[in-house]
C-alpha positions in Angstrom: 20.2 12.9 8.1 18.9 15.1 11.1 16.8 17.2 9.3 13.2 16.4 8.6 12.8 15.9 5.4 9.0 14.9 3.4 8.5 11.1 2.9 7.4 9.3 0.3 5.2 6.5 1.5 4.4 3.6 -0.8 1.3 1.1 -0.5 1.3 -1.3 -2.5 -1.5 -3.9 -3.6 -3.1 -6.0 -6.4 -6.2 -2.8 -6.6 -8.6 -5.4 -8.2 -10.4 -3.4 -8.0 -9.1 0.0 -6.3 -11.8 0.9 -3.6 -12.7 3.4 -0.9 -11.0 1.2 1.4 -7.2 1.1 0.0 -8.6 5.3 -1.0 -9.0 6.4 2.8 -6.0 4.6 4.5 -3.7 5.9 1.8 -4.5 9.3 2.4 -5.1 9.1 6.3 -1.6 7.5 6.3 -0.3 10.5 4.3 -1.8 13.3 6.4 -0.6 11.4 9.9 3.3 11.1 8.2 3.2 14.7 6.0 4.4 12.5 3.5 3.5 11.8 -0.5 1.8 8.2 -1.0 2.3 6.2 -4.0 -0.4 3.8 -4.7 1.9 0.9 -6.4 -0.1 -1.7 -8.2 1.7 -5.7 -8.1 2.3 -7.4 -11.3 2.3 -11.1 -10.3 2.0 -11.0 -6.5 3.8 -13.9 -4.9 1.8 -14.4 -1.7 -1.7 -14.2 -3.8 -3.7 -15.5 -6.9 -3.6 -13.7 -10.1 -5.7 -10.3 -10.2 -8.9 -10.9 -12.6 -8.2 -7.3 -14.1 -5.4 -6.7 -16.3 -2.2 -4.5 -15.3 -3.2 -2.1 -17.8 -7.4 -2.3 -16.7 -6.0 -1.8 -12.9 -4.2 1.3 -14.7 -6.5 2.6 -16.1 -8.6 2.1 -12.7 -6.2 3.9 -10.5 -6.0 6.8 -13.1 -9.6 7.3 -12.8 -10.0 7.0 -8.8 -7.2 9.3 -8.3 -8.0 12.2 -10.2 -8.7 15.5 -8.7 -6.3 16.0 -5.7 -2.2 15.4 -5.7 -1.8 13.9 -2.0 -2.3 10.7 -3.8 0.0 9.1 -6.9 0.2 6.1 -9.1 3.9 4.0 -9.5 3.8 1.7 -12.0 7.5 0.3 -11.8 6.6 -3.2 -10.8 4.1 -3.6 -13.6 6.9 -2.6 -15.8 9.3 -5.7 -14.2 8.8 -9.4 -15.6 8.5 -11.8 -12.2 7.1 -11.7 -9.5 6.8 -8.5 -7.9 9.5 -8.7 -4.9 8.9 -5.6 -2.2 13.0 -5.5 -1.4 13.4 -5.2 -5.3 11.1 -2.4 -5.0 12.9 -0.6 -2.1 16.2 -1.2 -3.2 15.1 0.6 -6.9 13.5 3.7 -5.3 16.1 4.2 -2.3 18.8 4.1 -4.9 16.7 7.0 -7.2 15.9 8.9 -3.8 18.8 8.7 -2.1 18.6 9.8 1.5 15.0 10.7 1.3 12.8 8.8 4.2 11.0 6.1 2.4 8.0 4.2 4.8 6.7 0.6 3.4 2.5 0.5 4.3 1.3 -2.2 5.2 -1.5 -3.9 7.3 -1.1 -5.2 10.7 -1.6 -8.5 9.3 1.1 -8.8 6.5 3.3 -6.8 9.3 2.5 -10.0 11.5 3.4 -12.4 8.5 6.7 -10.1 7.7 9.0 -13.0 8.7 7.5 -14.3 5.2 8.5 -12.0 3.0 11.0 -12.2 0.3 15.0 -11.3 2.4 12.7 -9.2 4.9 15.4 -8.5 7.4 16.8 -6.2 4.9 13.8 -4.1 4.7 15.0 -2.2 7.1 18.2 -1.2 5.4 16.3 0.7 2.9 12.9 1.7 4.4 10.6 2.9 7.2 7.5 0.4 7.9 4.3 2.1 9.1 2.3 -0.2 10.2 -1.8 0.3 9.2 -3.6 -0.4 12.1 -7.6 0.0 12.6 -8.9 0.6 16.0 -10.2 -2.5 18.0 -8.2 -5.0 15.9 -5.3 -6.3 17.3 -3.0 -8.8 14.7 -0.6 -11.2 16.7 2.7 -10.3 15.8 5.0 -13.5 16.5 7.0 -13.3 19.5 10.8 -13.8 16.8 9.2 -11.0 15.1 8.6 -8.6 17.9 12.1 -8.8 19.1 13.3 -8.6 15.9 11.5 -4.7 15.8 11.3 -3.4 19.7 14.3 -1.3 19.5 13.1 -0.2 16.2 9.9 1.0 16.9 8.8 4.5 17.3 5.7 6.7 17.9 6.8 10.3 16.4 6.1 10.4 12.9 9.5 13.4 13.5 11.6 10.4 13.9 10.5 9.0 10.4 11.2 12.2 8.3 14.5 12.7 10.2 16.4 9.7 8.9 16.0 7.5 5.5 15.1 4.0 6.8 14.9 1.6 10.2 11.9 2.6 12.2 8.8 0.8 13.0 5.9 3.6 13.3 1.9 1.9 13.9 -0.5 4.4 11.8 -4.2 4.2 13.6 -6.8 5.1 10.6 -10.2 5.0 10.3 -12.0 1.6 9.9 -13.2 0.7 6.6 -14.4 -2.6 6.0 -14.5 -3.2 2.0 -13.3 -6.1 0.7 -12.3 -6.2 -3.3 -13.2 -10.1 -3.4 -17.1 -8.9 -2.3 -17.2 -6.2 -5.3 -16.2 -8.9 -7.6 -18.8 -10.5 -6.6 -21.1 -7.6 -6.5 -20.2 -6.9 -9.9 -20.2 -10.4 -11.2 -24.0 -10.4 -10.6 -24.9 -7.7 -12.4 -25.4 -5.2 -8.8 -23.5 -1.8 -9.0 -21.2 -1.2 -6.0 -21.9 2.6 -6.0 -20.4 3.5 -2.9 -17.7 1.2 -2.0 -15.8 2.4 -5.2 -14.6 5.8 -6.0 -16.7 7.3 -8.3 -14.5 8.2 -11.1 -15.0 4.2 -11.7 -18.5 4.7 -12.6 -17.3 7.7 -15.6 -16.3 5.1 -18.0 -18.6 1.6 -18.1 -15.8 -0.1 -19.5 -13.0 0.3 -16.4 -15.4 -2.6 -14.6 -16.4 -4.6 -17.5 -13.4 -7.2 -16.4 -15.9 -7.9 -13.5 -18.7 -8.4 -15.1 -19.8 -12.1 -16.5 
């Protein structure tokens, strides 16, 4: 592929709850790639606990928070799969339904520095792009086996990306936004209203947070 062609960027995460956090780097990622950005909610995550939300409350959650703009979309495809929700399952699934389209894997500096984890990760780079979320003033210490592994992969022109389907390494500098999901849990769990670390088509419906509250 030499032409430069839209990609379709997927960020993918437990959203228990979504917040302005995931909201912002999503769409900062998609404006710096000119690409469409699928926020992809994780049935059972291997690397983490079980969310405290439902799949279908963490739906309906993402429904909510996304309304009003189309930069932004929801994928449910691995709450749809039984298992743990494997990211190579994932890419192999979409590159095979988007053929030569440019697909980018979002992720945070640290899972990127924690790649040599992940589930047949070499072969990420068969099928996708990784753009790697970094926040200004953080470094994360990638691992010197890893860094080889990516230095002739790694690029710093989002026109590379959208001219060819899968291979680079791009680093996507957004704006830092400290929220953590665990702290509105908490928030919430107390009987305090997180009013402006959550998006506020959350606040619409009482019932999308009532899996928080005790």
């Amino acid at each position: 592929m030499s032409r430069s062609v839209s990609p379709l960027a997927l960020f993918g995460g437990t959203f228990d709850p979504i917040h302005i956090g995931h909201l912002s780097v999503a769409w900062e990622a998609s404006e710096l790639l000119d690409a469409e950005v699928r926020l992809m909610p994780a049935n059972v995550p291997p690397h983490r606990p079980p969310p405290t939300a439902s799949a279908t409350q963490r739906v309906d959650m993402l429904r909510a928070a996304l309304r009003g703009q189309s930069r932004l979309a929801l994928d449910t495809r691995e709450l749809e799969r039984s298992g743990p929700s494997y990211t190579i399952d994932t890419l192999e699934e979409l590159r095979r339904e988007y053929g030569e389209r440019p697909l980018v894997l979002l992720l945070g500096a640290d899972a990127f520095a924690g790649l040599r984890s992940w589930h047949r990760w070499r072969e990420l780079f068969d099928v996708t792009h990784l753009g790697v979320i970094n926040r200004p003033g953080i470094e994360a210490c990638v691992p010197v086996e890893l860094e080889r592994a990516v230095a002739a992969r790694r690029t710093d022109d989002p026109g590379v990306i959208r001219s060819m389907p899968a291979g680079k390494v791009i680093e996507l500098a957004v704006t830092p936004l400290e929220v953590s999901a665990t702290r509105i849990r908490e928030l919430l769990a107390t009987g305090r209203d997180p009013r402006y670390l959550l998006p506020a088509g959350l606040f619409d419906d009482a019932a999308l947070l009532e899996p928080y509250r005790t």
